[in-house]
Structure formats: structure tokens, C-alpha cells
C-alpha positions in Angstrom: 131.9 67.4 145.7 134.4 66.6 142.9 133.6 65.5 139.0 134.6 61.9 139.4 131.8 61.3 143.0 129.3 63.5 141.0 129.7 61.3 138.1 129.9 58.2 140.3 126.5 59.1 141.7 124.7 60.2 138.5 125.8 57.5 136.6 123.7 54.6 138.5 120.8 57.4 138.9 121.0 58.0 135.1 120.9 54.4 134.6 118.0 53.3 136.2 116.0 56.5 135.0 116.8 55.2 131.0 115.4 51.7 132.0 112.5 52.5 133.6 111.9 55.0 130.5 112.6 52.2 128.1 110.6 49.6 130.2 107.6 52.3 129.9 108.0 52.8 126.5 108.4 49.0 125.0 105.0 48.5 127.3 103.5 51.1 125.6 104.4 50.1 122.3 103.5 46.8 122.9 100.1 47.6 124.2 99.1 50.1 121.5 100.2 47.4 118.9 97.9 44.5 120.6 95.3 47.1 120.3 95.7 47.9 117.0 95.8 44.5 115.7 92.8 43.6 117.8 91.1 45.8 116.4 92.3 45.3 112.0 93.6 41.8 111.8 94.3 42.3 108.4 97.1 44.8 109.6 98.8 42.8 111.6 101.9 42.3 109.7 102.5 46.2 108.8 101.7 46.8 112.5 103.8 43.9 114.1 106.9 45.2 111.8 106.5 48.5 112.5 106.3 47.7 116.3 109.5 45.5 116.2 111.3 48.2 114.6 110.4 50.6 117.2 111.1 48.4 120.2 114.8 47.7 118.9 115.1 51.6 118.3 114.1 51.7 122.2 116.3 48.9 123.2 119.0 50.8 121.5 118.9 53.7 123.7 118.8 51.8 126.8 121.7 49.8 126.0 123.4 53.2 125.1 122.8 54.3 128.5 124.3 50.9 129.7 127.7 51.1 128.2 127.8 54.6 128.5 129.4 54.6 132.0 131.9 51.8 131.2 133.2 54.3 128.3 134.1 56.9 130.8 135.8 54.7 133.2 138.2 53.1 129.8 138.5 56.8 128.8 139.7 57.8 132.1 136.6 60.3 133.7 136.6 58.2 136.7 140.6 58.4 137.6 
């Protein structure tokens, strides 16, 4: 198996693996911040910010894995 099939098949694998781990991790956030402001309504403001920024920072890394492949095909990898 050559470098450009190898990457052809890991790519898509590598994909799917990133958003199912972000798609775990936002519902985990999300949950664990409903919890929390269940349970101290007065905190709901720190909490809600502090979950936003975390779900972008998650988001982030997912779309990172997104446009990674379409960098290696402009950059030439899959030639």
C-alpha cells in the first residue's frame, strides 16, 4: 500500500473518529452545564459563558480535522 491510498483511507477514518469525539464532548459539556445550573441558578451566567467558550474550543478542533484533508490535497500529498 502506497502513502497517497493510506492517506486516502485514514483521512475519512480520522474524520469521522474527530466528530464523534466532538459530538461526545459538546454532549457532555452541555449536560454537565444543565446540571450545574440546575442545581445554582444564581450561576448560570458564569456557567453558560464558560460552557460556550468550551463548546467553540471543541468545534474548533473538529473543523480542524475537517479542512485538514482538503490542505493535503492543495499541498499536493494526494498526487
Amino acid at each position: 500500500m502506497d502513502v497517497t491510498t493510506a492517506l486516502g483511507i485514514s483521512y475519512p477514518i480520522g474524520l469521522g473518529l474527530a466528530a464523534v469525539g466532538a459530538g461526545i464532548g459538546l454532549g457532555r459539556a452541555v449536560g454537565q452545564a444543565m446540571e450545574a445550573m440546575g442545581r445554582q441558578p444564581e450561576a448560570i451566567g458564569k456557567i453558560q459563558i464558560a460552557m460556550i467558550i468550551g463548546a467553540a474550543f471543541i468545534e474548533a478542533l473538529a473543523i480542524y480535522a475537517l479542512v485538514s484533508p482538503f490542505l493535503a490535497k492543495a499541498s499536493g500529498i494526494f498526487s
